[in-house]
N, C-alpha and C positions, 0 to 999 in steps of 0.2 A: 440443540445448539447447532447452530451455523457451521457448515463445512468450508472451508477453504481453497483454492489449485493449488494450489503449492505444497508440496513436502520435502521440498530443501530449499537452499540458497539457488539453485541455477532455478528451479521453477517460480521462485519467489520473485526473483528478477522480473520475469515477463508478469506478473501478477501486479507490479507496480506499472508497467507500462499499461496493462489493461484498466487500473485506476486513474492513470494518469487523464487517457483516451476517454472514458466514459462520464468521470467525474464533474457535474455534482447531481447530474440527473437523466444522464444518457444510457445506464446501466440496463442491459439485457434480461429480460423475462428466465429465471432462473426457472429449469424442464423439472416436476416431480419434485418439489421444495415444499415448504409450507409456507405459506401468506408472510406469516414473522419472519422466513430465511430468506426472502424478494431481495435482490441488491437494493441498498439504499448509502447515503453517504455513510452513516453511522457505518454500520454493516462493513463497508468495502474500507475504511478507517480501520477500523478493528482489525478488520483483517491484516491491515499496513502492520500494524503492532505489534501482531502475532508473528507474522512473517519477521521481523525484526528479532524476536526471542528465539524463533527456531531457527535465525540465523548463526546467532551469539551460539547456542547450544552446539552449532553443526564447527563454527569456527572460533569459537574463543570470544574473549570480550575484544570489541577493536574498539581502536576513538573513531573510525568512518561510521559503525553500527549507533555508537552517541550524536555523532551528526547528523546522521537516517532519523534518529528519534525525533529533534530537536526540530527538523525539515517537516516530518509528519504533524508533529503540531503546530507548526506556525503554516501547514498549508490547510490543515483542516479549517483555522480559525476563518482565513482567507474565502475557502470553500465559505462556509459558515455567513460572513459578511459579503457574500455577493460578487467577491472579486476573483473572478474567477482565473484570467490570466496569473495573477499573482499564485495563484494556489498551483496552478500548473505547472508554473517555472520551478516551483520550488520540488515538486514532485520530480520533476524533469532532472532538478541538481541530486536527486538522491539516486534517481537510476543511471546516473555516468559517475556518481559515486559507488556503487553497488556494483558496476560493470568491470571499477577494475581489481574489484575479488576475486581469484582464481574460484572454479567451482568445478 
C-alpha cells in the first residue's frame, strides 16, 4: 500500500498544495516505489482523503474538515473531466481553508 508525506495536519497542509501544483498529471517520478505506488490522480486523491481522516483524528470533527471533504470531491470530478482550472481552484479553496487550523 501506498505511503503518504504527511503524518499530521501541518504536513498534510503542504501535501495538498503539492496536489494542488502537480495535479492531474505533472506528478514526480516517485524514488524506490513500486510501479502501482507511481503518483497518479487516483493515488495523490486518496491520499487527499486520508490526509482529511488523520486530520479529524489529530483535531476533532470540524465543519472546515466536511468542507475539505466535499472540495475533494467535486475537484477530483473536475480533474476527472478535463477541467482543470476548476479542479484547482477548488483545491486552492481547501488549502486557505486548512491554513487557518492552528497546527
Amino acid at each position: 500500500m501506498a505511503r503518504f508525506p504527511f503524518s499530521d495536519l501541518h504536513s498534510f497542509k503542504d501535501y495538498v498544495v503539492f496536489v494542488r501544483m502537480c495535479a492531474p498529471n505533472q506528478f514526480p517520478v516517485r524514488e524506490g516505489v513500486r510501479p502501482e505506488d507511481q503518483w497518479t490522480l487516483e493515488l495523490a486523491f486518496r491520499g487527499l482523503r486520508e490526509g482529511l481522516l488523520l486530520a479529524i483524528e489529530e483535531k476533532g470533527q470540524r465543519e472546515e474538515f466536511d468542507q475539505c471533504e466535499k472540495l475533494v470531491d467535486e475537484a477530483y470530478v473536475h480533474y476527472q473531466d478535463g477541467r482543470r482550472k476548476d479542479g484547482f481552484m477548488l483545491l486552492d479553496q481547501m488549502h486557505k481553508i486548512l491554513r487557518k487550523i492552528r497546527t
